[in-house]
N, CA, C, O and CB atoms as a CASP TS submission, in Angstrom:
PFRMAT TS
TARGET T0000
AUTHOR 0000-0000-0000
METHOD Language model
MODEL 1
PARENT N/A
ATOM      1  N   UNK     1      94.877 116.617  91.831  1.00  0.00           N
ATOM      2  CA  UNK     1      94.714 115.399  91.073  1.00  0.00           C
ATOM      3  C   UNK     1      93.794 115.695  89.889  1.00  0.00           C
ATOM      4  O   UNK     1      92.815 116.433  90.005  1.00  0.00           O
ATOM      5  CB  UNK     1      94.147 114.253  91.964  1.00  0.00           C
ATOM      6  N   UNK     2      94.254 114.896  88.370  1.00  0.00           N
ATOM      7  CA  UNK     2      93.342 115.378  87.782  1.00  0.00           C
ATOM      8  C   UNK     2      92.994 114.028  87.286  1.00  0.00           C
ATOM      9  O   UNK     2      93.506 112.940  87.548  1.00  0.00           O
ATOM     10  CB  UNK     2      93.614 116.525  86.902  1.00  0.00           C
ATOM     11  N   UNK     3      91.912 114.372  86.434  1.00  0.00           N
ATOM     12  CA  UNK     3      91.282 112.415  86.236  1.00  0.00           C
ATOM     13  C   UNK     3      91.253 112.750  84.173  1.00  0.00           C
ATOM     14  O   UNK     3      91.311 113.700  83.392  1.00  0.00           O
ATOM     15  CB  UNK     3      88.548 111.878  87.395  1.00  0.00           C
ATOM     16  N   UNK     4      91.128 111.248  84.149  1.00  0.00           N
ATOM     17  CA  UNK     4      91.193 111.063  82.485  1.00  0.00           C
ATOM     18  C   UNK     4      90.441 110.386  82.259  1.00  0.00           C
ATOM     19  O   UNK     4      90.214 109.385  82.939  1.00  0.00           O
ATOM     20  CB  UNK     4      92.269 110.585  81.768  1.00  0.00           C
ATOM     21  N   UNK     5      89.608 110.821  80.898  1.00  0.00           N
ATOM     22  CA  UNK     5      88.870 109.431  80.472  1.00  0.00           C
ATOM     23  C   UNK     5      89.090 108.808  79.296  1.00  0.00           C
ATOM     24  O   UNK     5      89.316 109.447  78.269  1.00  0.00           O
ATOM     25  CB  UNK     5      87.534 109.539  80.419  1.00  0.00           C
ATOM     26  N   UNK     6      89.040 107.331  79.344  1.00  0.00           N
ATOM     27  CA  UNK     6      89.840 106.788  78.247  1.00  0.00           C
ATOM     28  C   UNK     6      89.124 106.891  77.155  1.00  0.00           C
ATOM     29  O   UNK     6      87.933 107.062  77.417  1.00  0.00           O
ATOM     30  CB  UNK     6      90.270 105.458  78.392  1.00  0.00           C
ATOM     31  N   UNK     7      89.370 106.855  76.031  1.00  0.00           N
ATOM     32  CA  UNK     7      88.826 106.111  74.423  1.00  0.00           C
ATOM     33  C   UNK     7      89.077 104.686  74.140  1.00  0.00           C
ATOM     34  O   UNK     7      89.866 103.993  74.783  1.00  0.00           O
ATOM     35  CB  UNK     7      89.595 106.783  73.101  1.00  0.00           C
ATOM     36  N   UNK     8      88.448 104.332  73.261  1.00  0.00           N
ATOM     37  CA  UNK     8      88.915 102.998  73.181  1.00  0.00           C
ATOM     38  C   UNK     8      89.969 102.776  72.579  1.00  0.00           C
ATOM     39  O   UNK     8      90.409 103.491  71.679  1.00  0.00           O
ATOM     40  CB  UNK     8      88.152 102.245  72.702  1.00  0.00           C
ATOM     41  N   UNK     9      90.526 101.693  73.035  1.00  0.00           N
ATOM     42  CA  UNK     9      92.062 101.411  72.514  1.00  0.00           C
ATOM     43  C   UNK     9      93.384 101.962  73.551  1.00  0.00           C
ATOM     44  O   UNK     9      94.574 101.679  73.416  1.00  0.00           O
ATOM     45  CB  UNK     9      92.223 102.281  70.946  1.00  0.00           C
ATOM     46  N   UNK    10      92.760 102.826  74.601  1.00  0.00           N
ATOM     47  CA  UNK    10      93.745 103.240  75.290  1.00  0.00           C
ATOM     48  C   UNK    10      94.544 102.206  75.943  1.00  0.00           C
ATOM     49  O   UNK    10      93.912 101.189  76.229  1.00  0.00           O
ATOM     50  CB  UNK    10      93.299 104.087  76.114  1.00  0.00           C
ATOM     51  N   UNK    11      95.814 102.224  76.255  1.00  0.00           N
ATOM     52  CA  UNK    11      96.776 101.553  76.645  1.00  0.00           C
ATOM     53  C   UNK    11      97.585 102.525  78.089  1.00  0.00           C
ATOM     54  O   UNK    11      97.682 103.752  78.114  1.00  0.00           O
ATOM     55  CB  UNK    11      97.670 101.271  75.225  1.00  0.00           C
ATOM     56  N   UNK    12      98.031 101.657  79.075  1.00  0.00           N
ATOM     57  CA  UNK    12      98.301 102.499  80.331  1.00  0.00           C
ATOM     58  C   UNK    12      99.747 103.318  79.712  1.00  0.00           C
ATOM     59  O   UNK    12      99.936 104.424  80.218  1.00  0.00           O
ATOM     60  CB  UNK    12      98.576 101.378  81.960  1.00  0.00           C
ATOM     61  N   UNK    13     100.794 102.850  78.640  1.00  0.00           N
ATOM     62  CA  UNK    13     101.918 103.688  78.023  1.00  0.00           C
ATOM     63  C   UNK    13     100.971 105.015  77.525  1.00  0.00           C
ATOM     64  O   UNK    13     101.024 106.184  77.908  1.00  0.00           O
ATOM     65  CB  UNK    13     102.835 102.780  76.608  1.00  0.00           C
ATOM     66  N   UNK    14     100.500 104.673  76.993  1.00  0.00           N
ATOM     67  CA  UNK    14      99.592 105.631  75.809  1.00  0.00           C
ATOM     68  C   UNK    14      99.340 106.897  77.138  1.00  0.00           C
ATOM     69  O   UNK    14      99.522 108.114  77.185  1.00  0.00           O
ATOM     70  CB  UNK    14      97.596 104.613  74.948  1.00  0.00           C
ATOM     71  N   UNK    15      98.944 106.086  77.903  1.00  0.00           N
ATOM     72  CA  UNK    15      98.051 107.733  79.218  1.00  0.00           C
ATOM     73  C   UNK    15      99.296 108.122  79.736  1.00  0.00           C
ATOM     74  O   UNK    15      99.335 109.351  79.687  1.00  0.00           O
ATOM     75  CB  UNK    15      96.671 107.234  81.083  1.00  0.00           C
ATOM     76  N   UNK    16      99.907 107.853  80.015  1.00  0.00           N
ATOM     77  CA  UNK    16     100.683 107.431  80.694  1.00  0.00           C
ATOM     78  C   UNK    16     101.784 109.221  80.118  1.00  0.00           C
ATOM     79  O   UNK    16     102.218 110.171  80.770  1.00  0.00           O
ATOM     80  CB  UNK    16     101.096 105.528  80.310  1.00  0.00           C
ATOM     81  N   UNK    17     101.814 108.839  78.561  1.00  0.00           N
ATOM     82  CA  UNK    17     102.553 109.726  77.955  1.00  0.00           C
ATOM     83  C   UNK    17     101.731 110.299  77.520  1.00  0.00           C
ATOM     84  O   UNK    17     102.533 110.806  76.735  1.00  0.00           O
ATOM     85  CB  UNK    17     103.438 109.443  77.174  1.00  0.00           C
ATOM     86  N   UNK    18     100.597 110.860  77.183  1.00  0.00           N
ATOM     87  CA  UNK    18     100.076 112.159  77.266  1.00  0.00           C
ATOM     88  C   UNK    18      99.722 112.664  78.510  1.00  0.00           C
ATOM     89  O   UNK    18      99.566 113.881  78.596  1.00  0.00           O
ATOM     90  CB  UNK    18      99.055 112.264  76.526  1.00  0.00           C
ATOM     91  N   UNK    19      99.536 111.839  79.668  1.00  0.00           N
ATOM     92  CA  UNK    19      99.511 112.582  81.086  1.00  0.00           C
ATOM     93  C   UNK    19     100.535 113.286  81.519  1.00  0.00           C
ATOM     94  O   UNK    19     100.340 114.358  82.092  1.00  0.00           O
ATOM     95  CB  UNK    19      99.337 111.772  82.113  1.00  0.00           C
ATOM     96  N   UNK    20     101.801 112.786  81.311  1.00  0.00           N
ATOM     97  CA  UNK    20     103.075 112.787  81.655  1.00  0.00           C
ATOM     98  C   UNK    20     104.249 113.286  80.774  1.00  0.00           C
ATOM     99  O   UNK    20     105.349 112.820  81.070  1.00  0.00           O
ATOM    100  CB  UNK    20     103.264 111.628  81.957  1.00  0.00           C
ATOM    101  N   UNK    21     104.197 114.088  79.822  1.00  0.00           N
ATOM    102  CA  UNK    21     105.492 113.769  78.330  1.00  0.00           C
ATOM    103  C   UNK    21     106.613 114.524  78.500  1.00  0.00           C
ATOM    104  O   UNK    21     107.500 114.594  77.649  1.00  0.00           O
ATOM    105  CB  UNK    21     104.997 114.283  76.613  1.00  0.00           C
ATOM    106  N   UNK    22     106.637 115.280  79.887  1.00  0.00           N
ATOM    107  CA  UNK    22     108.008 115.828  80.155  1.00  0.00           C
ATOM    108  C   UNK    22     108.657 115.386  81.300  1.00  0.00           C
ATOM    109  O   UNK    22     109.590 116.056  81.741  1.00  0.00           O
ATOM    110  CB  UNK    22     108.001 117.191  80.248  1.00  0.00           C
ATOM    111  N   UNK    23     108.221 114.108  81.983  1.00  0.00           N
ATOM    112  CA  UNK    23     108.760 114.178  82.572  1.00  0.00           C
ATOM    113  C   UNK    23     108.622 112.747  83.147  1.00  0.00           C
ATOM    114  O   UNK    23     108.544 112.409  84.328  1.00  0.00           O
ATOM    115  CB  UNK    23     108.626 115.218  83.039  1.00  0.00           C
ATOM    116  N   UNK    24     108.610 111.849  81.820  1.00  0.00           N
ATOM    117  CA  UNK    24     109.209 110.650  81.571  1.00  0.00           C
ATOM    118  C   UNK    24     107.829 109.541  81.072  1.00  0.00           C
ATOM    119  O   UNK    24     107.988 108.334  80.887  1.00  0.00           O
ATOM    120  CB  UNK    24     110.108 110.194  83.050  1.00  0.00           C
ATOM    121  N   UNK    25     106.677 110.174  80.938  1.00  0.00           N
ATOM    122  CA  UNK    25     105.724 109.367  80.258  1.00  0.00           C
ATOM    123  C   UNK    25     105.981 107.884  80.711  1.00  0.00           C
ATOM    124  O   UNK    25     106.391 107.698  81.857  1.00  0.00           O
ATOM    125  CB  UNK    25     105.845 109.561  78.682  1.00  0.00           C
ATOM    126  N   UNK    26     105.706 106.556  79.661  1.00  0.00           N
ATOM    127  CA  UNK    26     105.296 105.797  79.781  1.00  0.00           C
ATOM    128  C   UNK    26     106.205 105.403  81.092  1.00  0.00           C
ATOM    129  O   UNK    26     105.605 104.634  81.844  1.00  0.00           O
ATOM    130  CB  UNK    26     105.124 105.201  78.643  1.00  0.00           C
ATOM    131  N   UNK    27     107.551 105.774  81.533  1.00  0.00           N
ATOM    132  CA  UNK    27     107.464 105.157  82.651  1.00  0.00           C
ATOM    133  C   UNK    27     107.050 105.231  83.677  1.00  0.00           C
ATOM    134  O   UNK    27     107.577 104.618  84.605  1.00  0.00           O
ATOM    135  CB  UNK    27     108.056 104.984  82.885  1.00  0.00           C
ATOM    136  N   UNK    28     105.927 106.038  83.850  1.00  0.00           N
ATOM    137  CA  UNK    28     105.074 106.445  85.452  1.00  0.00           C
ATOM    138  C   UNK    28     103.804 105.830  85.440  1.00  0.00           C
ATOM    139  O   UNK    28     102.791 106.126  86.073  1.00  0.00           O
ATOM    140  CB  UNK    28     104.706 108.200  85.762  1.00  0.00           C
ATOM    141  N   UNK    29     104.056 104.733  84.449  1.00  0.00           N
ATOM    142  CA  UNK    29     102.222 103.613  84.344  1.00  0.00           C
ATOM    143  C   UNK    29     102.349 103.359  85.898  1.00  0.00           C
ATOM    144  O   UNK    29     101.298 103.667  86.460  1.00  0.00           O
ATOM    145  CB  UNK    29     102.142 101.460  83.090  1.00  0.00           C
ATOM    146  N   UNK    30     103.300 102.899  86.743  1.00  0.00           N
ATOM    147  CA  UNK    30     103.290 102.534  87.952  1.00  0.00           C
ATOM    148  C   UNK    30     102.346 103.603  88.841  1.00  0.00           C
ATOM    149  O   UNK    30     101.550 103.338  89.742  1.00  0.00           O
ATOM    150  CB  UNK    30     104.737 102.408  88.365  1.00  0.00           C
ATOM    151  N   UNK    31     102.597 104.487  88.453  1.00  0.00           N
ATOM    152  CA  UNK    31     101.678 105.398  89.249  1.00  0.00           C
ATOM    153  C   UNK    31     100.149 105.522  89.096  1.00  0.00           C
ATOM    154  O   UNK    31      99.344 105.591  90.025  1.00  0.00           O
ATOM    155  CB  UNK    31     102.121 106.640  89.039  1.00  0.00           C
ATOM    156  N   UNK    32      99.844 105.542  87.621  1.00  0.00           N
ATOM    157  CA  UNK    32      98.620 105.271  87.161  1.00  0.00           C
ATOM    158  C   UNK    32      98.023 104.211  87.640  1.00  0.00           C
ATOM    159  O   UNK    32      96.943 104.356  88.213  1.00  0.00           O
ATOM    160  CB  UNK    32      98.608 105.188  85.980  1.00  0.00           C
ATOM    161  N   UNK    33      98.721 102.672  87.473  1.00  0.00           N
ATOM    162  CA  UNK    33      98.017 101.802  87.991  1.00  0.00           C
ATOM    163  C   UNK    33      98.086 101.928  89.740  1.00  0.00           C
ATOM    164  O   UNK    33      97.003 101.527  90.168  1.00  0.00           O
ATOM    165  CB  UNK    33      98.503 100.501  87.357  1.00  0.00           C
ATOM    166  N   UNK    34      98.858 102.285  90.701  1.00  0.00           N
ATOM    167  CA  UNK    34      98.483 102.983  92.350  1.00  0.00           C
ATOM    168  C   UNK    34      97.402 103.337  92.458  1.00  0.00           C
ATOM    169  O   UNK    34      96.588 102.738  93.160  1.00  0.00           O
ATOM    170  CB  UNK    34      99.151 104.203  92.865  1.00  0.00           C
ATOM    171  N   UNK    35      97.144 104.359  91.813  1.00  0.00           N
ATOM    172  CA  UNK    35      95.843 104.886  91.730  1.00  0.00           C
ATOM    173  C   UNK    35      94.441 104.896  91.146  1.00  0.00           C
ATOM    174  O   UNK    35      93.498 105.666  91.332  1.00  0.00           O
ATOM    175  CB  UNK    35      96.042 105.554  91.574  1.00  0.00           C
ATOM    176  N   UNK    36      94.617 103.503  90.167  1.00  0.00           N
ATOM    177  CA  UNK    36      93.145 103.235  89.975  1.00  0.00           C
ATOM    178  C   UNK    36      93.243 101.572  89.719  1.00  0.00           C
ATOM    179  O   UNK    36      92.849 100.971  88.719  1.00  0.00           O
ATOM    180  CB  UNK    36      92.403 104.213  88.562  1.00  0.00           C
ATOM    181  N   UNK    37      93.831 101.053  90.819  1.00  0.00           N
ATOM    182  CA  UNK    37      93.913  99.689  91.101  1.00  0.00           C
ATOM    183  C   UNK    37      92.630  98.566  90.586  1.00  0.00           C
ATOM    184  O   UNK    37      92.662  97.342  90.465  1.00  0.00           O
ATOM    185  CB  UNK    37      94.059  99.707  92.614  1.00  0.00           C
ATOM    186  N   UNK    38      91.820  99.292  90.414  1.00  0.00           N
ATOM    187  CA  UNK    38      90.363  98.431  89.730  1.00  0.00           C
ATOM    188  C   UNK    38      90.697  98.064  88.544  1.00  0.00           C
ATOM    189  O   UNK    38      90.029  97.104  88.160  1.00  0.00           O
ATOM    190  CB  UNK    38      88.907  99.281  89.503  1.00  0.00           C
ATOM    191  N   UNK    39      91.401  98.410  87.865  1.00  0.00           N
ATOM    192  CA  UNK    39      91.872  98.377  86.350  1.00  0.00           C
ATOM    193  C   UNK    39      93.097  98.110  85.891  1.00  0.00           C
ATOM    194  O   UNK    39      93.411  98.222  84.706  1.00  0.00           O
ATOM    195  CB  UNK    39      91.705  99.458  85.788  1.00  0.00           C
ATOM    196  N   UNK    40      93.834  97.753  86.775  1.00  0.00           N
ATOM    197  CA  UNK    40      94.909  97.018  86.343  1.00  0.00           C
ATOM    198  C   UNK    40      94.859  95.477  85.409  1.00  0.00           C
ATOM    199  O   UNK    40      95.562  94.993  84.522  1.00  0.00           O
ATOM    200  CB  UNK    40      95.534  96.835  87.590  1.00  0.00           C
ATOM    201  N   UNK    41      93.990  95.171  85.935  1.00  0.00           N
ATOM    202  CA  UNK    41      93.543  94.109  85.087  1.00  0.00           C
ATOM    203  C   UNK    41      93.846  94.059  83.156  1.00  0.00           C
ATOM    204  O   UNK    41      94.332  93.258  82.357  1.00  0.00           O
ATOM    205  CB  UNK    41      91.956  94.184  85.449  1.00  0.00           C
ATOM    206  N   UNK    42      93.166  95.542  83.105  1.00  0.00           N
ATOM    207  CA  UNK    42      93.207  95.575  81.907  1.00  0.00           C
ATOM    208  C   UNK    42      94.833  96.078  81.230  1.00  0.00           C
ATOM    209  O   UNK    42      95.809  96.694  81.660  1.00  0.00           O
ATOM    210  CB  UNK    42      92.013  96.442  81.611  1.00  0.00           C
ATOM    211  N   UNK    43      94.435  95.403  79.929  1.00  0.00           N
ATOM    212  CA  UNK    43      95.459  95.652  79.370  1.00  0.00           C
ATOM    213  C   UNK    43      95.616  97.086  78.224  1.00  0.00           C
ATOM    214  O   UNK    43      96.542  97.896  78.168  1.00  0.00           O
ATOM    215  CB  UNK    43      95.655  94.386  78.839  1.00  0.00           C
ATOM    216  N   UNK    44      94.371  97.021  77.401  1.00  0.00           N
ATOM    217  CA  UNK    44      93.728  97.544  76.676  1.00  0.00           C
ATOM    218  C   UNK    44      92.627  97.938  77.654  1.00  0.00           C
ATOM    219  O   UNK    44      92.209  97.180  78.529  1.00  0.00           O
ATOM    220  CB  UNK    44      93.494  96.797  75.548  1.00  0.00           C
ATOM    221  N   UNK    45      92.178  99.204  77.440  1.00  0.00           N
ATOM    222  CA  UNK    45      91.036  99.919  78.092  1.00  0.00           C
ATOM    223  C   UNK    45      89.992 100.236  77.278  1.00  0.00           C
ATOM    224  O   UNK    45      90.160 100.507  76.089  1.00  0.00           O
ATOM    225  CB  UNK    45      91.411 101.091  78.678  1.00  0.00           C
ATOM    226  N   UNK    46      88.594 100.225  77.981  1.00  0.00           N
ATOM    227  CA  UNK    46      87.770 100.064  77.214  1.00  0.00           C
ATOM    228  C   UNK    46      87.055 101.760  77.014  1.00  0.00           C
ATOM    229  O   UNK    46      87.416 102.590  77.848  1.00  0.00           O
ATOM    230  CB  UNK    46      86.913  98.833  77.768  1.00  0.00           C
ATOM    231  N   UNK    47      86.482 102.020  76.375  1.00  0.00           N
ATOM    232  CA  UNK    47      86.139 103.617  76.340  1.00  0.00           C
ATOM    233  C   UNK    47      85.559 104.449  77.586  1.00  0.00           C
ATOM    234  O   UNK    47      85.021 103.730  78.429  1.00  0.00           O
ATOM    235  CB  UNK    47      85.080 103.813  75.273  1.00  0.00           C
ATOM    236  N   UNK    48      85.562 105.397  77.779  1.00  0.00           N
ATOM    237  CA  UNK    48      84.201 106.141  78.694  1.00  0.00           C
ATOM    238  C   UNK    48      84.665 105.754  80.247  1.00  0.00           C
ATOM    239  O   UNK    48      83.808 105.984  81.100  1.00  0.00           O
ATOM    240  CB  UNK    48      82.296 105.293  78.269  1.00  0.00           C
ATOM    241  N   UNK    49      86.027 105.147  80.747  1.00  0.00           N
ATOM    242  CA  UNK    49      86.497 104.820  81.992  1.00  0.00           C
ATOM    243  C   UNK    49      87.244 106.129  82.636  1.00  0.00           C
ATOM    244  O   UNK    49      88.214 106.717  82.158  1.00  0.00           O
ATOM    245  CB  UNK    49      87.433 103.561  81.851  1.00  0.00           C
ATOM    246  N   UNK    50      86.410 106.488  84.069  1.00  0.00           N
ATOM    247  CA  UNK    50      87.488 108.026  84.142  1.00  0.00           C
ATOM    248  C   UNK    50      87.997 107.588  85.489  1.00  0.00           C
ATOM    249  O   UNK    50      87.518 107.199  86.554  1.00  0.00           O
ATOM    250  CB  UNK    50      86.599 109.961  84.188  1.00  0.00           C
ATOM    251  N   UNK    51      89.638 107.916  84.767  1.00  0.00           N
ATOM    252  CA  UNK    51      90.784 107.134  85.720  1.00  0.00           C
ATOM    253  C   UNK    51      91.349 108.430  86.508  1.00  0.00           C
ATOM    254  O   UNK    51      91.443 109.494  85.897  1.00  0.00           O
ATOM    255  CB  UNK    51      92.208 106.201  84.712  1.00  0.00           C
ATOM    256  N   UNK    52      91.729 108.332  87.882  1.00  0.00           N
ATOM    257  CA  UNK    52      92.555 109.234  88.262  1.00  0.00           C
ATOM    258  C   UNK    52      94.214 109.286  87.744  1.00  0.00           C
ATOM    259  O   UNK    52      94.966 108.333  87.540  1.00  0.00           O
ATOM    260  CB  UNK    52      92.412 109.102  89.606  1.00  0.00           C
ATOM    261  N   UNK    53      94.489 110.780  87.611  1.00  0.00           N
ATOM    262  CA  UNK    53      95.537 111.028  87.535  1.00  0.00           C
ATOM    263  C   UNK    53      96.646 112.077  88.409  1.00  0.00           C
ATOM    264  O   UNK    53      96.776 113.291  88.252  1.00  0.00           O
ATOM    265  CB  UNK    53      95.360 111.183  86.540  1.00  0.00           C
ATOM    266  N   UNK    54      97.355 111.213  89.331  1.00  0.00           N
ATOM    267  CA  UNK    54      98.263 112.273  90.348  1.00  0.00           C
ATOM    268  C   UNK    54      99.064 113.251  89.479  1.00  0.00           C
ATOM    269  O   UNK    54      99.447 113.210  88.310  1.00  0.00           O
ATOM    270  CB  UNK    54      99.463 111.411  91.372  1.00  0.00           C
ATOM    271  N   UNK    55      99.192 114.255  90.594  1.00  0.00           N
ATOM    272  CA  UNK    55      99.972 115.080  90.351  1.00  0.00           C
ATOM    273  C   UNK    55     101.795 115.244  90.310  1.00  0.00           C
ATOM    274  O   UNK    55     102.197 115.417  91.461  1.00  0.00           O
ATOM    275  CB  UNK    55      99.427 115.700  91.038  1.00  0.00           C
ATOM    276  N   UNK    56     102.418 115.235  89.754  1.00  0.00           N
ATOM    277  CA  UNK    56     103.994 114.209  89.486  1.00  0.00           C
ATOM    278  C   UNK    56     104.659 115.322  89.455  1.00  0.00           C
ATOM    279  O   UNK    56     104.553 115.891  88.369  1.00  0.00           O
ATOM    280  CB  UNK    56     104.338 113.099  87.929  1.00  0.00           C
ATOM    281  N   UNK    57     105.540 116.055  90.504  1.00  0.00           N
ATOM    282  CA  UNK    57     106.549 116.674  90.263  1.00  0.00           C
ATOM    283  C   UNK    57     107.315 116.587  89.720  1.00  0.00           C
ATOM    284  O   UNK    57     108.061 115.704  90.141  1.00  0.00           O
ATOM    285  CB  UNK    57     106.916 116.862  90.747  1.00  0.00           C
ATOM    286  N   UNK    58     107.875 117.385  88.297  1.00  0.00           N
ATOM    287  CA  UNK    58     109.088 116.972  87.871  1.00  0.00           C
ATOM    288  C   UNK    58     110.138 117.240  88.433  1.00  0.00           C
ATOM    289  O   UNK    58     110.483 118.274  89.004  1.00  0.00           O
ATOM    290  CB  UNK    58     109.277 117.250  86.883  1.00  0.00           C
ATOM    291  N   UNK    59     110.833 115.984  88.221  1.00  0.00           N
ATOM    292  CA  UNK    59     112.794 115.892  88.656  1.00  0.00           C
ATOM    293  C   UNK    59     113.691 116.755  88.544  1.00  0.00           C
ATOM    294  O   UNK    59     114.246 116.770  87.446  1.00  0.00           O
ATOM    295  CB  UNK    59     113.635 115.019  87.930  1.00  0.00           C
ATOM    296  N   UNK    60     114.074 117.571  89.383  1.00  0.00           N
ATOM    297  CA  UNK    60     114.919 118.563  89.185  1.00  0.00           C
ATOM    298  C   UNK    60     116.577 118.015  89.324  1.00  0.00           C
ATOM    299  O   UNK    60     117.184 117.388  90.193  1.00  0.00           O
ATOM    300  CB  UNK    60     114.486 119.683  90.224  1.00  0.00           C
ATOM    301  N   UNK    61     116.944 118.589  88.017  1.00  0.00           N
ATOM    302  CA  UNK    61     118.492 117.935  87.516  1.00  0.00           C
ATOM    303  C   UNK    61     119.411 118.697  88.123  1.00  0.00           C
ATOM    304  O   UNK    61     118.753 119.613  88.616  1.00  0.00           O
ATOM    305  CB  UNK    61     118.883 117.968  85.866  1.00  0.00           C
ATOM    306  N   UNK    62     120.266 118.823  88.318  1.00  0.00           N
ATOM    307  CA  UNK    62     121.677 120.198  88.745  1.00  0.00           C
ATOM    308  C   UNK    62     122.893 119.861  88.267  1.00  0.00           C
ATOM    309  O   UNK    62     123.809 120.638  88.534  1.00  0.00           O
ATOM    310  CB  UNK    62     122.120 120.467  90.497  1.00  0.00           C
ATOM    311  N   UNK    63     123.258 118.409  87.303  1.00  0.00           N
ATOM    312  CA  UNK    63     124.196 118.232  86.721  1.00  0.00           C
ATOM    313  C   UNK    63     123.889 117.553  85.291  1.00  0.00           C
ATOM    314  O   UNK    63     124.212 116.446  84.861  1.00  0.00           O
ATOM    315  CB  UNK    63     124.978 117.614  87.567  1.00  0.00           C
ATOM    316  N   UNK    64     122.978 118.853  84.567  1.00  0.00           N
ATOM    317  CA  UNK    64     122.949 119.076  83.373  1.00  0.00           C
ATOM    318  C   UNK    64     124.486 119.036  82.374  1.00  0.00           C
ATOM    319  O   UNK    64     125.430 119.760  82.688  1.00  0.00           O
ATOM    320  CB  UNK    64     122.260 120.311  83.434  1.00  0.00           C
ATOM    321  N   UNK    65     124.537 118.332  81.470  1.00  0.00           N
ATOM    322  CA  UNK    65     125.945 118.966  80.256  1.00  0.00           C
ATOM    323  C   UNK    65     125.169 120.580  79.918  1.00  0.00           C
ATOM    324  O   UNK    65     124.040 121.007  80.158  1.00  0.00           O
ATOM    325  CB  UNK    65     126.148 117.627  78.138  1.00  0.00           C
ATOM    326  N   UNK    66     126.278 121.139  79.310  1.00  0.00           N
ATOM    327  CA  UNK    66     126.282 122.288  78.997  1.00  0.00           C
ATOM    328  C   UNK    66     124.684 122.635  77.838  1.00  0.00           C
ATOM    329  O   UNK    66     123.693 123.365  77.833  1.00  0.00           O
ATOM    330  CB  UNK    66     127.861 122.458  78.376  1.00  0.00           C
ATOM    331  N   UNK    67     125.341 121.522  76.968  1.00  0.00           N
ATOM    332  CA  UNK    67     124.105 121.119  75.443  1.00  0.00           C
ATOM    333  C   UNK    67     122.534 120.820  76.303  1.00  0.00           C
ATOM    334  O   UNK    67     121.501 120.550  75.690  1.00  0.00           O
ATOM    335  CB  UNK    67     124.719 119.038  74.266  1.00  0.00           C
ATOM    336  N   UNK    68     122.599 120.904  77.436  1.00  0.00           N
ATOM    337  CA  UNK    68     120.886 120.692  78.028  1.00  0.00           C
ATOM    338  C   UNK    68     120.155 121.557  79.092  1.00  0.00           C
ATOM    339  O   UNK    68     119.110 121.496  79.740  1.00  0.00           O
ATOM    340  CB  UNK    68     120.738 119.293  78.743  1.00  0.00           C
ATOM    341  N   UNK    69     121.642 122.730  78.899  1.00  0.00           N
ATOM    342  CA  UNK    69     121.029 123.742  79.748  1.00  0.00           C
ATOM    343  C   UNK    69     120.179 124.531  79.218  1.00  0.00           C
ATOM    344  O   UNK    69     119.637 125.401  79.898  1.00  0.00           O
ATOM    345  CB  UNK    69     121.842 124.500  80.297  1.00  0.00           C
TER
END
């Protein structure tokens, strides 16, 4: 597990996709907010907050098109 700390202005998309950017970013906020349930509240995050971040196996495909192998 690794942890993050926000700046101000952070947004759970925003962590979300630099925690995450291969392997589907902003849609794994669900996971972010699992794991630091104190802060869901927020919408906007306030600076200097250090949030956990799980570890997310990426999805292994096997019916790639040719163009994405």
């Amino acid at each position: 597990m690794k942890t993050y700390r926000t700046i101000q202005g952070d947004t759970w998309d925003l962590i979300a996709l630099k925690m995450y950017p291969k392997i589907g970013g902003e849609k794994l906020i669900d996971i972010l907010l699992e794991y630091n349930p104190e802060y869901m509240n927020f919408v906007i995050l306030p600076a200097n907050i250090i949030l956990n971040v799980p570890d997310v196996l990426e999805p292994v495909v096997l019916n790639l098109p040719a163009w994405k192998r």
